[in-house]
Backbone as ProteinMPNN parsed JSONL, in Angstrom:
{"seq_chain_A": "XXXXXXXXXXXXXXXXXXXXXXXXXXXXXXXXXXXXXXXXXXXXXXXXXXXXXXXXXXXXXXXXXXXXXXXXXXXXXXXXXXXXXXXXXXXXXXXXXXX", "coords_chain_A": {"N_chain_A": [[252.211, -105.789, -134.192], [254.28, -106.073, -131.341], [257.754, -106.069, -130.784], [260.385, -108.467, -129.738], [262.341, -106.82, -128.483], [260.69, -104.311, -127.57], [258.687, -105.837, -125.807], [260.478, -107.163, -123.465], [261.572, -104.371, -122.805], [258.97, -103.498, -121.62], [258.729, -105.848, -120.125], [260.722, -105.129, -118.311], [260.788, -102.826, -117.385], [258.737, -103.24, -115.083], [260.073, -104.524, -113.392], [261.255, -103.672, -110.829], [259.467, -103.802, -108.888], [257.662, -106.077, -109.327], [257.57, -108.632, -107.537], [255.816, -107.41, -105.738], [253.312, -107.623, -105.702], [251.171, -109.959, -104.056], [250.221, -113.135, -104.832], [252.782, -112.535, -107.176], [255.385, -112.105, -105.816], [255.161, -114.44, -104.071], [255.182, -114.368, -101.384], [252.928, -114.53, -99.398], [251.826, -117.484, -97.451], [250.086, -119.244, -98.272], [249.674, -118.785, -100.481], [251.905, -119.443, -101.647], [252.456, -122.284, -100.921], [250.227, -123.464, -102.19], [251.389, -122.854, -105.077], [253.507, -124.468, -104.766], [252.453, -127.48, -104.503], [250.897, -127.508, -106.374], [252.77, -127.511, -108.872], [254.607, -129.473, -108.173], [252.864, -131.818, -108.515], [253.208, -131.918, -111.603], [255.41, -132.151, -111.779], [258.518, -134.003, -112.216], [259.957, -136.301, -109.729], [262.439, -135.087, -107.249], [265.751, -134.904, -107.559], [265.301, -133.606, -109.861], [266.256, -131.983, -112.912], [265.083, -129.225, -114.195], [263.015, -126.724, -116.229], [262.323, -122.984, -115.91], [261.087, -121.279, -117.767], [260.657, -118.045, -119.177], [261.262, -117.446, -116.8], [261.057, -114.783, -115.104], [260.878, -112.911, -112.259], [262.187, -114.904, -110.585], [260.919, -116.409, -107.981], [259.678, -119.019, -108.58], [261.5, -120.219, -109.473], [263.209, -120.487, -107.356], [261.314, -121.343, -105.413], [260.996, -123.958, -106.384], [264.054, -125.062, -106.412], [264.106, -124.73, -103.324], [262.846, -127.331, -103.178], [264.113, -129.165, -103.875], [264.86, -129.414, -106.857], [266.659, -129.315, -109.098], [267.049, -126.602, -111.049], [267.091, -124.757, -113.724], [266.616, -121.576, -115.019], [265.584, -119.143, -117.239], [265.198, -116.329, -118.745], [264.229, -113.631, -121.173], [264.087, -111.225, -120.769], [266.196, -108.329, -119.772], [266.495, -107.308, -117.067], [264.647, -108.238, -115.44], [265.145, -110.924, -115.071], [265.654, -113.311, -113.275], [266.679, -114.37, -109.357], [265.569, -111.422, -107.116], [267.461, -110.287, -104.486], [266.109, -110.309, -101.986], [264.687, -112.478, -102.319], [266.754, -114.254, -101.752], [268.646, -114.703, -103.731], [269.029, -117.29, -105.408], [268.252, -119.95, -107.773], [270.492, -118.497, -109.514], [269.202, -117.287, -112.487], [269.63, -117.458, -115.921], [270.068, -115.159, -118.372], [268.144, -114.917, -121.069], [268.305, -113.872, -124.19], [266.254, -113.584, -127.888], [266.348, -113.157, -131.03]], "CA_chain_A": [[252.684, -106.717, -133.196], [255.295, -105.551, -130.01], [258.865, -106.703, -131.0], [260.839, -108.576, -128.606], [262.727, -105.375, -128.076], [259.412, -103.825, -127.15], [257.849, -106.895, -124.725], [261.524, -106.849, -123.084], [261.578, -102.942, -122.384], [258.05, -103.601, -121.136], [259.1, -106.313, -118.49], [262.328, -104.914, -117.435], [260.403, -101.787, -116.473], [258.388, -104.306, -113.815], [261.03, -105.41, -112.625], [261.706, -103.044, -109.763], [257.827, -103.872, -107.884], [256.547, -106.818, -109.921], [257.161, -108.93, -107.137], [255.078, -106.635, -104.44], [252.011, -108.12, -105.061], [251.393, -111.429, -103.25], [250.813, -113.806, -106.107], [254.423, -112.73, -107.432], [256.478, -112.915, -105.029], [255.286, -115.598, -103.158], [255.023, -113.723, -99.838], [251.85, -114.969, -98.901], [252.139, -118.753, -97.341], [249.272, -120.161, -98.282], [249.59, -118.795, -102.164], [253.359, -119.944, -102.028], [251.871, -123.771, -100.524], [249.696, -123.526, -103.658], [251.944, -123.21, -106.419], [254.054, -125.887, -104.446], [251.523, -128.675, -104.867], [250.933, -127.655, -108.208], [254.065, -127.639, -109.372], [254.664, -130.757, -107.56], [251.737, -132.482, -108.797], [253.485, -132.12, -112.086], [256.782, -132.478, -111.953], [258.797, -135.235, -111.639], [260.615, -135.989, -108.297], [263.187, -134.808, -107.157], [266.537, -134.031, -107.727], [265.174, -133.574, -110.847], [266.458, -131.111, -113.419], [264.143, -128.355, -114.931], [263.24, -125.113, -116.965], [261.993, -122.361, -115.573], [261.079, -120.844, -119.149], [259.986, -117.366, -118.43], [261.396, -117.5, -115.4], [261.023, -113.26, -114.28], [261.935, -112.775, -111.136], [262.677, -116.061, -110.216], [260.112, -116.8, -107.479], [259.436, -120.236, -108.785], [262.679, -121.174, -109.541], [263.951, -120.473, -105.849], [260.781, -122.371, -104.89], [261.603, -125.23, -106.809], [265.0, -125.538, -105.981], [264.008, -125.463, -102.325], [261.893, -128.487, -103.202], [265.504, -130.164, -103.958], [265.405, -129.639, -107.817], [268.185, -128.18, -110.28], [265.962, -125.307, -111.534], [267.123, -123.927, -114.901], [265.658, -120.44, -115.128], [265.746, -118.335, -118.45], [264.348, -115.336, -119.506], [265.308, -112.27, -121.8], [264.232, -109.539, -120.241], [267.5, -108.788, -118.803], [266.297, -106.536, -115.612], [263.476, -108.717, -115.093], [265.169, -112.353, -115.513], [266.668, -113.581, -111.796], [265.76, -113.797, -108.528], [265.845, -110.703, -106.911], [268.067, -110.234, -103.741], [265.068, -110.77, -100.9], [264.729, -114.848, -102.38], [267.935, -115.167, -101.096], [269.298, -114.753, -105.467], [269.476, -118.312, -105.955], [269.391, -119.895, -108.535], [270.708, -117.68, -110.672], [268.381, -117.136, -113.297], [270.293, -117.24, -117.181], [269.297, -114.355, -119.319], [268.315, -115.642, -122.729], [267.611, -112.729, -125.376], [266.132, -114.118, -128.419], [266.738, -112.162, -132.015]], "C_chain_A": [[253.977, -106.141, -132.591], [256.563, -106.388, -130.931], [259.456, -107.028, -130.023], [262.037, -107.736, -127.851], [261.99, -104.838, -126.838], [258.953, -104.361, -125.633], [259.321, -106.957, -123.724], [261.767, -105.94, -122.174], [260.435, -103.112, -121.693], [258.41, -104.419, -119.434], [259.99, -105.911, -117.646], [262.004, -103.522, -116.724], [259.274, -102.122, -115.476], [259.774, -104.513, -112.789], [261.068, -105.026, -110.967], [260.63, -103.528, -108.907], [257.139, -104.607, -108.75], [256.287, -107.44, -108.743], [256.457, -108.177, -105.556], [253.926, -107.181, -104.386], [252.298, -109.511, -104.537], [251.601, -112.332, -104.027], [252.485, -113.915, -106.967], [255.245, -113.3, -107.008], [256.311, -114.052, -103.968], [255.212, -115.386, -101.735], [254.378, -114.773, -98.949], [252.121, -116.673, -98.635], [251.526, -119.769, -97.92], [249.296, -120.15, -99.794], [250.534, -119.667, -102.547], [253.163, -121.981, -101.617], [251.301, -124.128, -101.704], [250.221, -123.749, -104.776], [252.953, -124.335, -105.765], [253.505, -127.022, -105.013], [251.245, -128.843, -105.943], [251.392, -128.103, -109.225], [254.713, -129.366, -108.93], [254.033, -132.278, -108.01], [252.334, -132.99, -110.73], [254.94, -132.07, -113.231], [257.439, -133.697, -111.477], [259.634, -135.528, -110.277], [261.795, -135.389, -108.199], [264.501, -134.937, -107.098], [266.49, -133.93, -109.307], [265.863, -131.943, -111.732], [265.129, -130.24, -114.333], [264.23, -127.327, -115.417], [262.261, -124.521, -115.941], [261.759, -121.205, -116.716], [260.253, -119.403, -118.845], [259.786, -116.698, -116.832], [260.832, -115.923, -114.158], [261.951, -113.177, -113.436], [262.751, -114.053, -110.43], [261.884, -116.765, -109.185], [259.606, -118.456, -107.43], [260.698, -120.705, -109.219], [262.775, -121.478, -108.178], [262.346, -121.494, -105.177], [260.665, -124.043, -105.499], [263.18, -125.982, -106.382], [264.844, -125.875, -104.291], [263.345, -126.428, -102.346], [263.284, -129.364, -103.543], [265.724, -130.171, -105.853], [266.246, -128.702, -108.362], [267.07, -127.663, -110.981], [267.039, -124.589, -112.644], [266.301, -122.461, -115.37], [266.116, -119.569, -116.36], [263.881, -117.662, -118.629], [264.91, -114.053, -120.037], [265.231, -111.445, -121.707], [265.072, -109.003, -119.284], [267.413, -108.434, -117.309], [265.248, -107.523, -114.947], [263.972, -110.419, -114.434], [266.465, -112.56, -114.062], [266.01, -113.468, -110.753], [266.59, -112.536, -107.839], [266.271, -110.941, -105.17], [267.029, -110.849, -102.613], [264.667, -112.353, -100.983], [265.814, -115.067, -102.315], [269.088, -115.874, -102.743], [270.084, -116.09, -105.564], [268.154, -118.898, -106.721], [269.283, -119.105, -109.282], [269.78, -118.344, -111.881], [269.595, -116.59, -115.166], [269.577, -116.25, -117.676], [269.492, -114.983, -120.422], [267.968, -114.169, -123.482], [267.475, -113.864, -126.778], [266.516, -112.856, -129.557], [266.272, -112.36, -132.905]], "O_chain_A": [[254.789, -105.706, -133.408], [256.234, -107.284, -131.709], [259.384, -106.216, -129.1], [262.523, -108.059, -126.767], [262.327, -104.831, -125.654], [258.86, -103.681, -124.612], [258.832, -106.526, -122.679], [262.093, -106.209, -121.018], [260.781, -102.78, -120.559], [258.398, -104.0, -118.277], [260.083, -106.233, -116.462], [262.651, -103.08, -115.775], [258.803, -101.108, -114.962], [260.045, -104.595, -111.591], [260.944, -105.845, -110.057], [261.134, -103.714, -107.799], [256.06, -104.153, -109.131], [255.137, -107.274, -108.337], [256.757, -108.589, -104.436], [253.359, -107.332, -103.304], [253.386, -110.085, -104.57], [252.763, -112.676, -104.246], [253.132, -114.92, -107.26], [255.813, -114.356, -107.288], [257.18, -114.457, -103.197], [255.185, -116.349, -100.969], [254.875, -115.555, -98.139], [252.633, -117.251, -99.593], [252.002, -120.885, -98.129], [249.031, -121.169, -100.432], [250.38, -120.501, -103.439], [253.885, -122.788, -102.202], [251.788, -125.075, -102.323], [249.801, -124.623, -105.534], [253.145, -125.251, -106.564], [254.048, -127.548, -105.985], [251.246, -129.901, -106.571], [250.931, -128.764, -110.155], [255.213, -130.159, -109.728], [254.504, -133.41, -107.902], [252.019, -134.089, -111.185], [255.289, -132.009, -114.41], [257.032, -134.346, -110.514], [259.96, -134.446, -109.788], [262.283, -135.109, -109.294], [264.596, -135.296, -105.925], [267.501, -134.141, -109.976], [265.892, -130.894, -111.088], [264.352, -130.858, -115.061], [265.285, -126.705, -115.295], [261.525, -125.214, -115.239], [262.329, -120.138, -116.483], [259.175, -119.548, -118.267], [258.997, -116.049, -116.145], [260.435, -115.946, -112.993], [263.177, -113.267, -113.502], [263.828, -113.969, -109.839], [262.035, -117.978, -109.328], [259.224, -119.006, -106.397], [260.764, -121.933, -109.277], [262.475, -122.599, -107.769], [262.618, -122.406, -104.395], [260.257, -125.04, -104.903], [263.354, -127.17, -106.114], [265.272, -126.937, -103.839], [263.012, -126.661, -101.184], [263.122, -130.554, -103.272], [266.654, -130.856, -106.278], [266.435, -127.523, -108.063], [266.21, -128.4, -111.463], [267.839, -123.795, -112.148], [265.339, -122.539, -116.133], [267.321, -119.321, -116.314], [262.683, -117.944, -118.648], [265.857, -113.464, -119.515], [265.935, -110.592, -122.248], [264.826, -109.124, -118.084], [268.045, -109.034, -116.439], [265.143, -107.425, -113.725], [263.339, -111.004, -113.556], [267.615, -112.143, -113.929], [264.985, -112.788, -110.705], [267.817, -112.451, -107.868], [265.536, -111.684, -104.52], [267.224, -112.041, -102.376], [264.425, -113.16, -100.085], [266.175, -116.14, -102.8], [269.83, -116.849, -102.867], [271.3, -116.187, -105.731], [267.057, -118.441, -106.4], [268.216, -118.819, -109.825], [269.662, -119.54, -112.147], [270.134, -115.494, -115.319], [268.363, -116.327, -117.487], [270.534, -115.501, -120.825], [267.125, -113.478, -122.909], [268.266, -114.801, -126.89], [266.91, -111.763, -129.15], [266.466, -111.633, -133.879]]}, "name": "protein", "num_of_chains": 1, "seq": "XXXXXXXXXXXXXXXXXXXXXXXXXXXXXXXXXXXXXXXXXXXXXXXXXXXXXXXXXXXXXXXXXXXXXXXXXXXXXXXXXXXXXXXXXXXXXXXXXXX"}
C-alpha cells in the first residue's frame, strides 16, 4: 500500500496540467453548469459554510464560493492543494498534510 508520502508526490506531480482537461478545470460551460446543480442539489443554501475535502486544484471550491458560500478547501498535497492562478486563486485552499 502507497504511503501518504507516496499518493502526495503522486498528486503534486499533476499539479502543473491536471486542470487542462475539461472535466478539471471547469473550462467547459456546460460541464461547469453540471457540477453546479449537483452540488447545489446537495448543499445547503447559501451563505453556507463548507469543506472542500480533497479540494486539488480548487476548481470547486472557487465554484462554490461564486455560488455565495464560505468554501473551506483542504488538501495535502502541497503543489496540488489551491486554486491555481487562472480561477482567479480564491479561496485559498488550506494545505492539510496528514502523518
Amino acid at each position: 500500500m502507497p504511503t501518504l508520502g507516496q499518493v502526495s508526490e503522486l498528486w503534486d506531480a499533476e499539479a502543473v496540467h491536471f486542470d487542462d482537461e475539461p472535466d478539471h478545470g471547469l473550462r467547459d460551460s456546460a460541464t461547469r453548469e453540471a457540477w453546479r446543480l449537483l452540488l447545489r442539489d446537495h448543499l445547503p443554501v447559501p451563505p453556507a459554510r463548507v469543506a472542500d475535502l480533497g479540494c486539488g486544484t480548487g476548481t470547486l471550491s472557487v465554484l462554490l464560493a461564486d455560488e455565495g458560500y464560505a468554501v473551506d478547501g483542504v488538501d495535502f498535497a502541497p503543489e496540488i492543494g489551491g486554486p491555481r492562478p487562472r480561477q482567479g486563486g480564491r479561496p485559498q485552499c488550506t494545505r492539510f498534510r496528514g502523518g
